[in-house]
C-alpha positions in Angstrom: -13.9 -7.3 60.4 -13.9 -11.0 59.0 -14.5 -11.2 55.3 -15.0 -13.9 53.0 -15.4 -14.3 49.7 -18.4 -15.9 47.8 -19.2 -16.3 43.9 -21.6 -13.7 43.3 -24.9 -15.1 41.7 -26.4 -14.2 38.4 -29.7 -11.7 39.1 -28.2 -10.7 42.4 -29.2 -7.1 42.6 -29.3 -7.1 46.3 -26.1 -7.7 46.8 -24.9 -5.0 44.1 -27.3 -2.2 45.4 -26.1 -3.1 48.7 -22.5 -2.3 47.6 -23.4 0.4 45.7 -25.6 2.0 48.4 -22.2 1.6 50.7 -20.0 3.6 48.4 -19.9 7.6 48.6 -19.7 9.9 45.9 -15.8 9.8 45.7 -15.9 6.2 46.0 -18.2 6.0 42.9 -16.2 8.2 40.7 -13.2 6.5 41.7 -15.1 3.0 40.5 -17.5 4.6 37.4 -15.1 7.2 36.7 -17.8 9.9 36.3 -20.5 10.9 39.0 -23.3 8.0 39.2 -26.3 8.9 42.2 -28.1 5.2 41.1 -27.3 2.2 38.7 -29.2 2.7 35.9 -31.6 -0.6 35.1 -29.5 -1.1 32.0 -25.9 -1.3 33.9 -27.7 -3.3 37.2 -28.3 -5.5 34.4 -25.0 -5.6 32.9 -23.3 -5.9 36.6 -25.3 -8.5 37.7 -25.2 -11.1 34.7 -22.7 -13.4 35.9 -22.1 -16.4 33.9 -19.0 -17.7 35.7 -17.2 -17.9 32.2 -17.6 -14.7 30.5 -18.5 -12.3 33.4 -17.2 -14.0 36.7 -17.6 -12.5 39.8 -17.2 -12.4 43.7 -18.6 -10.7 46.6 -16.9 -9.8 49.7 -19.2 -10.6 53.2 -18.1 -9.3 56.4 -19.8 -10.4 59.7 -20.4 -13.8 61.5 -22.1 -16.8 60.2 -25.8 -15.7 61.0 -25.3 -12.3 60.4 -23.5 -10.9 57.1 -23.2 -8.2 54.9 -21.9 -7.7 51.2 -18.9 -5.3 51.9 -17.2 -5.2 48.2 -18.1 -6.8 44.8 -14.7 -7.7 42.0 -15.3 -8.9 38.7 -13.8 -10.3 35.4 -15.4 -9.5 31.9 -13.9 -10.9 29.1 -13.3 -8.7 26.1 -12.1 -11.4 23.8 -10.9 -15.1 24.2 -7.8 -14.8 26.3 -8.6 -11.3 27.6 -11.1 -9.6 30.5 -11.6 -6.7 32.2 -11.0 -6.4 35.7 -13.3 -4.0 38.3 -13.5 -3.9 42.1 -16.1 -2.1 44.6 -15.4 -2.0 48.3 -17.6 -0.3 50.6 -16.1 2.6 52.3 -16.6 1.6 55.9 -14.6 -1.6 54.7 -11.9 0.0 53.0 -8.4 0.1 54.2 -9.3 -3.4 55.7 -7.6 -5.9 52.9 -10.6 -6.6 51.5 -9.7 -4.8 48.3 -6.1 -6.6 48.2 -8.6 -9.9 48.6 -10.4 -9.0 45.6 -7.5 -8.8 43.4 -5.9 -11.3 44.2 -9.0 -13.1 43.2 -8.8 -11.8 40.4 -5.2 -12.6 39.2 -5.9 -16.2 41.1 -9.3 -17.1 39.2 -8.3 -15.3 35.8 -6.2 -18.3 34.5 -8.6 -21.1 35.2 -11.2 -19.0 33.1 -8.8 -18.9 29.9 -7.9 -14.8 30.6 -4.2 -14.7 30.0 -4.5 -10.9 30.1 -6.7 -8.3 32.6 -7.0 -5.2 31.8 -8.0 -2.3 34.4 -8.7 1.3 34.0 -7.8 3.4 36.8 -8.1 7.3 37.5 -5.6 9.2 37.5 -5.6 10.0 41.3 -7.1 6.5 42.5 -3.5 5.5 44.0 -4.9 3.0 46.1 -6.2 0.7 43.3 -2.9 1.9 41.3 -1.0 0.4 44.0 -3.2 -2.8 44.5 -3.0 -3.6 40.7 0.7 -2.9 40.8 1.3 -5.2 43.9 -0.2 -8.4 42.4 0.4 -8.6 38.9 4.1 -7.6 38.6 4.1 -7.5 35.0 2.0 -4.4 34.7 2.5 -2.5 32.1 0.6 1.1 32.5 -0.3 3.2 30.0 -2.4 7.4 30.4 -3.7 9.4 28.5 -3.5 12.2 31.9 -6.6 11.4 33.7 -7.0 7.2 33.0 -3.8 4.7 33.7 -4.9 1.2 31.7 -3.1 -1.6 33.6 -2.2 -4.8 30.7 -1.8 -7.7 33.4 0.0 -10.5 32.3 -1.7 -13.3 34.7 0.7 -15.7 33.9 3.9 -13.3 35.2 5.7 -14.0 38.7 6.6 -12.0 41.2 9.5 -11.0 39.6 8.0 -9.8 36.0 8.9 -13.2 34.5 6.4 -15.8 32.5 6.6 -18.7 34.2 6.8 -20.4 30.4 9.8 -17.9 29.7 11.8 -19.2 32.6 10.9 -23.1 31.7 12.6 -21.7 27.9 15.6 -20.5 29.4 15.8 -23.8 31.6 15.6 -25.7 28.8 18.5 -23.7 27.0 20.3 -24.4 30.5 20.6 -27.9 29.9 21.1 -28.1 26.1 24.1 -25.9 26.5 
């Protein structure tokens, strides 16, 4: 299945009941954390006013050029001025395809050009596959649970090796001086 991504467009609620309408019941507990049959007309409204500042977004398509679909929606929502939260959908009949590991690495990609030093994610519990994704891509992670919910605190400036680039640049600099 080709995918690519797109910026999602303010007002699409196609594409989000689309998404939405692709997902079972597991699959939107694992994303609402609570059982949701339909998007209520007040959170359609939330999920689908994109700004590209505050609430940035991206869809996944899958198919060929005269013929996609939206397989899996990832967003940022900033919470304050250098912090956002971070969500993903995927379809199920996409998932375990990499279109989820696409999403979030939108995500840590696109959060420092928007000003968002820090995501934050809430995860169940049990949703191990998001756990892992998260985990995977922003190696400075630090997880906290309170037994059903792990919140991820995602540096997006830290490399692969749980370093800030700006620390390293510090210790350089203490490299020469000495």
């Amino acid at each position: 299945m080709k995918t690519t991504l797109k910026p999602f467009t303010a007002g699409d609620t196609a594409t989000m009941s689309a998404v939405f309408a692709g997902m079972s019941p597991a699959s939107r507990r694992l994303r609402y954390h609570g059982p949701m049959k339909a998007l209520t007309p007040a959170l359609m409204d939330r999920l689908v006013a994109v700004d590209g500042r505050d609430h940035a977004a991206v869809v996944a398509v899958a198919g060929r050029a005269w013929r996609t679909r939206p397989v899996g929606v990832a967003r940022l929502v900033r919470t304050d001025s250098v912090t956002a939260e971070f969500a993903v959908e995927v379809v199920d009949e996409a998932q375990g395809r990499g279109i989820g590991r696409q999403l979030v690495a939108w995500a840590r990609t696109t959060a420092p050009s928007l000003g968002i030093e820090l995501v934050v994610a809430e995860v169940l519990e049990h949703n191990g596959a998001m756990r892992r994704l998260i985990t995977d891509h922003f190696p400075g992670a630090r997880a906290t649970t309170d037994g059903r919910t792990v919140t991820y605190r995602c540096p997006v400036g830290v490399d692969d090796w749980g370093m800030d680039p700006r620390d390293l640049a510090a210790l350089d600099m203490l490299a020469v001086a000495a």
